[in-house]
C-alpha positions in Angstrom: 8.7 18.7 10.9 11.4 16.2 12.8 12.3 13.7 10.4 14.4 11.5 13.1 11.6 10.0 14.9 11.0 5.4 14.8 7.8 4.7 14.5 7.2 0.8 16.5 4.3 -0.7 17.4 5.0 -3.7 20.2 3.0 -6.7 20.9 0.0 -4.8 19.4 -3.4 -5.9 19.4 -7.3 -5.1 19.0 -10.4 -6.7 20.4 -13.6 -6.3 19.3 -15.3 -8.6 21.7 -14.3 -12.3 20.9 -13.0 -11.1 17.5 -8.8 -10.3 17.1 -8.9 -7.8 14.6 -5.0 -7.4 15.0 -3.3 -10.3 17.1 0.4 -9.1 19.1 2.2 -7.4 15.6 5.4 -6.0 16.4 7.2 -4.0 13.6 9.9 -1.2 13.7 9.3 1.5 10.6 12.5 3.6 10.2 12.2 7.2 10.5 11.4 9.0 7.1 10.3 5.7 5.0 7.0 5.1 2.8 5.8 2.4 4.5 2.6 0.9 3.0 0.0 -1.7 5.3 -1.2 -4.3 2.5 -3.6 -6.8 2.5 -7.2 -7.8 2.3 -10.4 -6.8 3.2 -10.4 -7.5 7.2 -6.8 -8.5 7.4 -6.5 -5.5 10.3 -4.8 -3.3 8.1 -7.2 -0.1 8.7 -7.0 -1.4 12.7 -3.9 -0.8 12.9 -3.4 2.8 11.3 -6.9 3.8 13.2 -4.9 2.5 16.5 -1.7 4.3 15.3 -4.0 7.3 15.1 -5.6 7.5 18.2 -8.8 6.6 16.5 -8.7 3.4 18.1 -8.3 2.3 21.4 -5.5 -0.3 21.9 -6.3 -3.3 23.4 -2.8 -5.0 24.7 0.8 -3.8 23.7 1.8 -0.6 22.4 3.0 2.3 19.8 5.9 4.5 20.2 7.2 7.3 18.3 10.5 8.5 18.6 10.4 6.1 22.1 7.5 7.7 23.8 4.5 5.5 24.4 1.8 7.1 22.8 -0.8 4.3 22.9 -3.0 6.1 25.0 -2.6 9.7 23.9 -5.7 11.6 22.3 -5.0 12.0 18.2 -3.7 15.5 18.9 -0.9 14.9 20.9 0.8 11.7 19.5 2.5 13.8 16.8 0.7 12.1 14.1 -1.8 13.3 11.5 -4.5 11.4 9.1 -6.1 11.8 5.9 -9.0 10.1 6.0 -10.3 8.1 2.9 -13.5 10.2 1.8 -11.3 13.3 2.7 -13.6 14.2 5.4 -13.6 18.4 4.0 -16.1 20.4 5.5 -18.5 21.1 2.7 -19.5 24.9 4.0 -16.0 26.2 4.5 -13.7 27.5 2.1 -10.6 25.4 1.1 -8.1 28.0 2.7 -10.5 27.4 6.0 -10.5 23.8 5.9 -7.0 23.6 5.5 -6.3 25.8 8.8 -9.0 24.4 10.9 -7.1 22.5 13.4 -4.9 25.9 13.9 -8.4 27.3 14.7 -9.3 24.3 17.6 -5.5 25.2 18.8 -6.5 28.8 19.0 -4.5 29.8 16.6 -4.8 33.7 15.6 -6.7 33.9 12.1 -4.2 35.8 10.7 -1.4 33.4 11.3 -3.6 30.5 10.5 -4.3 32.2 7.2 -0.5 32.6 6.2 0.0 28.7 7.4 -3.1 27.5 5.0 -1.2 29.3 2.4 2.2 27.7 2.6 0.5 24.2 3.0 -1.4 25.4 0.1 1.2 25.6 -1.9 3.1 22.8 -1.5 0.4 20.9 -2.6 0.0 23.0 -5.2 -3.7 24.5 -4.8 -3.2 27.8 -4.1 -5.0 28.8 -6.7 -8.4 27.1 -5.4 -8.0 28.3 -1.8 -11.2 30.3 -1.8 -13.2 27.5 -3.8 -15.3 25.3 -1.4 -14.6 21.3 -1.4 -17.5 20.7 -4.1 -16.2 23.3 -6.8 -13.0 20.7 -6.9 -12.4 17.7 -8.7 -11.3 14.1 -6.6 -7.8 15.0 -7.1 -8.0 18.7 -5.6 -10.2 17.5 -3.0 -7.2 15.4 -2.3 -4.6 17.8 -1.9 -6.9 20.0 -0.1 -6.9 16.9 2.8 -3.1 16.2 2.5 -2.1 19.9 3.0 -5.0 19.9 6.2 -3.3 16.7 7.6 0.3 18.9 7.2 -0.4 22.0 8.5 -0.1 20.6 11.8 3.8 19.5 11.2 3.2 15.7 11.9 6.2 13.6 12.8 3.8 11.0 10.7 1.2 11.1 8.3 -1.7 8.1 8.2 -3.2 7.8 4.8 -6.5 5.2 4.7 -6.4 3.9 1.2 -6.5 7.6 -0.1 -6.6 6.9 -3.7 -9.7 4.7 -3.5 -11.7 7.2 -5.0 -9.4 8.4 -7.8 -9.7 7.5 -11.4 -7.3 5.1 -12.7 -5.2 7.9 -14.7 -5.8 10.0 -11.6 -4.7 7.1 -8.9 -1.6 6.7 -11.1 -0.9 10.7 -11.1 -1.3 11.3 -7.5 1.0 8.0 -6.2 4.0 10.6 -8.3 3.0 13.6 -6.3 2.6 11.8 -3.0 5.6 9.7 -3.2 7.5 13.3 -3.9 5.8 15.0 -1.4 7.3 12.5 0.8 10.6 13.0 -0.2 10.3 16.6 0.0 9.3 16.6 3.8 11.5 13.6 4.7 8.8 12.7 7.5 7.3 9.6 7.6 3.8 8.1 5.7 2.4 4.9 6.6 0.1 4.1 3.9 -3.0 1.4 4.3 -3.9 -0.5 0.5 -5.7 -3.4 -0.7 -3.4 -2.8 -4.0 -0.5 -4.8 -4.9 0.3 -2.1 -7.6 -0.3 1.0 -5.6 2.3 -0.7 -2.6 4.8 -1.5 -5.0 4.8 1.9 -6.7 4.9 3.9 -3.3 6.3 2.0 -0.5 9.9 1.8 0.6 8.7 -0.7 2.8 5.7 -3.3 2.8 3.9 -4.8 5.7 2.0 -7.9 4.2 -1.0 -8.5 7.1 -3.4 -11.2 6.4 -5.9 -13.0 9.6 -4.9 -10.2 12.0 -1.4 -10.5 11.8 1.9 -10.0 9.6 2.3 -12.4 7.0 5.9 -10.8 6.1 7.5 -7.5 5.8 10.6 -5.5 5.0 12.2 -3.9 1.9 9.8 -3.7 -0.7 11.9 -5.5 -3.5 12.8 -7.6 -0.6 9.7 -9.5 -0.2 8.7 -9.3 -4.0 11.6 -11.4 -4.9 11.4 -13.5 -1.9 7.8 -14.0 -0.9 8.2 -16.5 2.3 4.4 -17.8 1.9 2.1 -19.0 -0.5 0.0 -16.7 0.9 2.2 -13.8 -0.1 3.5 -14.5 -3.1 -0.1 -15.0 -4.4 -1.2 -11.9 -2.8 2.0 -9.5 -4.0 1.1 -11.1 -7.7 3.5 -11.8 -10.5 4.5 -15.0 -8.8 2.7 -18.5 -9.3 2.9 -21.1 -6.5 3.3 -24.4 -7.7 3.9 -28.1 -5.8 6.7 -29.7 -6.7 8.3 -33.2 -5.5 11.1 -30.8 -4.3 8.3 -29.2 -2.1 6.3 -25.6 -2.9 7.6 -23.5 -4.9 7.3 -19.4 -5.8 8.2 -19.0 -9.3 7.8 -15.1 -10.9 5.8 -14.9 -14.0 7.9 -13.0 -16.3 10.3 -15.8 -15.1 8.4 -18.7 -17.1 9.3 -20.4 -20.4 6.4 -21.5 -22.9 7.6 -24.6 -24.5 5.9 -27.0 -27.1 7.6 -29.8 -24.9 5.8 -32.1 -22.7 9.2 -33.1 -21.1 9.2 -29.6 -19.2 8.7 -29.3 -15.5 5.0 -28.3 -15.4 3.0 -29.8 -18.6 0.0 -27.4 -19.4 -3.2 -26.4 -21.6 -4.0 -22.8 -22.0 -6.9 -21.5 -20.3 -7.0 -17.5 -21.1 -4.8 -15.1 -23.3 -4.8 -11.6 -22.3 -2.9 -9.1 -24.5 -1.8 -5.9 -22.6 0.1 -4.0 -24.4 3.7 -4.5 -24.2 3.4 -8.1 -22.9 1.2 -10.5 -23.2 -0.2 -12.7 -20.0 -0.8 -16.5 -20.6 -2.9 -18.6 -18.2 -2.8 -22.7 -17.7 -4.4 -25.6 -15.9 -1.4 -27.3 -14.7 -2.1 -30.7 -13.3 -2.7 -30.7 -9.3 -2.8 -26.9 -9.5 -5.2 -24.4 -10.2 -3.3 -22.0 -12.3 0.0 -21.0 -13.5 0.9 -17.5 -15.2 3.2 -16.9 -17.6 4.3 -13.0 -18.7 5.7 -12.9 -22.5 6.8 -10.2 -23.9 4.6 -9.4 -26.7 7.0 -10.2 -29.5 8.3 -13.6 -27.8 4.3 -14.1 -27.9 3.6 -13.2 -31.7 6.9 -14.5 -32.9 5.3 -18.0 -31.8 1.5 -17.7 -30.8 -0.4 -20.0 -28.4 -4.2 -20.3 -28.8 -7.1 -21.2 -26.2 -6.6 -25.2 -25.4 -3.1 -26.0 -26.4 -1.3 -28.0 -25.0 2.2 -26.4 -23.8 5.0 -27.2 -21.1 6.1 -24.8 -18.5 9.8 -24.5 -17.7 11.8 -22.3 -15.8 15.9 -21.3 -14.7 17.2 -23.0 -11.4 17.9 -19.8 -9.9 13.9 -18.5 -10.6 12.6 -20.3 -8.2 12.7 -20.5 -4.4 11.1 -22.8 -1.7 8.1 -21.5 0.6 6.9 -22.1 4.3 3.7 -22.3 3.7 
């Protein structure tokens, strides 16, 4: 596997008819990142990786790799790979067989094949299971089995379509370990398509924020977590509320709010929910002229002073917590 190749897609769009599922995005992804797409249903997310793929045809501009246009290459010749997100195993062939059955479309000999299966197999831990077929294995084997398919071809980038979708919680939470050290450990590149704010922040070394067909923001992830440039984003990341103020709009971190008794604060409040999670505890209220405003507490700052349902409070926060947004 080459881990020096960029990753850029230029000017690139899809058409489906009248409809602009992805509208002229341009970004550069440095060679060897986790680089999650996030956004909502229909922002062109799953477009984009599908185009990146060869799955999708592109419609205008293009996608390079290591500066060859591949943009019109078929799937197996761009130098990327895809794990798909029901996993797409073939339910009458062994796991060892799934795992080499693009060697077998190249013509690959069965008993190098075999020997390749095996090494993918165990770096994904399953060699164990190699001779099981797809429904003797749980979501999270079934998982690996995919990954270490999508491998074995030596990818210069691996696709992944919201592969945890189908995991458990404690599973999802267990697998975003081994895939963000699987990525290390090959030092290629994963771009990585999620609806989840948590999932992107736990994995990605880089975010790409898409919303309406194009990118809202992207960059470092802590980058745009501490600096969300729209309202759009900063409501979409979470942990931040947006609020209008004569000074002009306003993203303002949730952990970064102060609960007051005081009507003289910034934002005067009335509790609307109470959530207790565990180590903190999250306090929603109607603020006027907005719909709602977060606050994070830590859950002794919470019990050492508790709010209930309906009081009244004021909302305050440090100069430095908040910043300005375009929109």
């Amino acid at each position: 596997m080459t881990p020096n190749l960029d990753l850029e897609l230029v000017g690139l769009t899809k058409r489906y008819g009248a409809t602009v599922a992805v509208d002229a995005i341009s970004y550069h992804f440095s060679a060897g990142t986790y680089a999650c797409l996030l956004g909502p249903s229909g922002c062109g997310k799953s477009s984009t990786l599908r185009m990146i793929a060869g799955h999708e045809s592109v419609s205008d501009g293009a996608i390079t790799l290591g500066g060859r246009d591949i943009s019109h290459l078929p799937p197996a010749k761009r130098g990327t790979a895809m794990m798909f997100q029901n996993y797409a195993l073939f339910p009458h062939l062994s796991v060892r067989e799934n795992v080499a059955f693009s060697l077998k479309m190249q013509g690959v000999d069965a008993a190098t094949r075999a020997a390749r299966a095996d090494e993918m197999l165990e770096l994904v831990a399953m060699t164990a299971l190699a001779d099981r077929l797809p429904a003797q294995l749980s979501g999270g084997q079934q998982q690996r089995a995919a990954l270490a398919r999508a491998l074995i071809t030596k990818p210069d980038v691996l696709l992944l379509d919201e592969p945890l979708s189908a995991l458990d919680p404690f599973l999802r939470v267990r697998m975003r370990a081994e895939l963000k050290k699987l990525q290390r450990e090959l030092g290629i590149t994963f771009v990585h398509v999620t609806h989840g704010q948590d999932e992107a922040l736990a994995l990605a070394d880089e975010i790409v924020v898409m919303n309406n067909a194009i990118i809202e923001q992207a960059g470092q992830t802590r980058a745009v977590f501490d600096a969300p440039k729209t309202a759009f984003v900063a409501r979409f990341l979470g942990s931040h509320n947006v609020v209008s103020m004569p000074e002009g709009t306003l993203a303002i971190r949730s952990d970064a709010m102060k609960v007051t008794a005081s009507q003289s604060a910034r934002l005067p409040g009335t509790i609307t929910n109470i959530e207790y999670q565990g180590t903190h505890v999250t306090l929603t209220a109607a603020v006027p002229g907005e719909q709602e405003v977060t606050a994070l507490l830590s859950d002794r700052d919470f019990f050492d002073n508790p709010k209930d349902l309906g009081e009244a409070i004021g909302l305050d926060w440090e100069a430095g917590a908040a910043h300005a947004l375009a929109g």
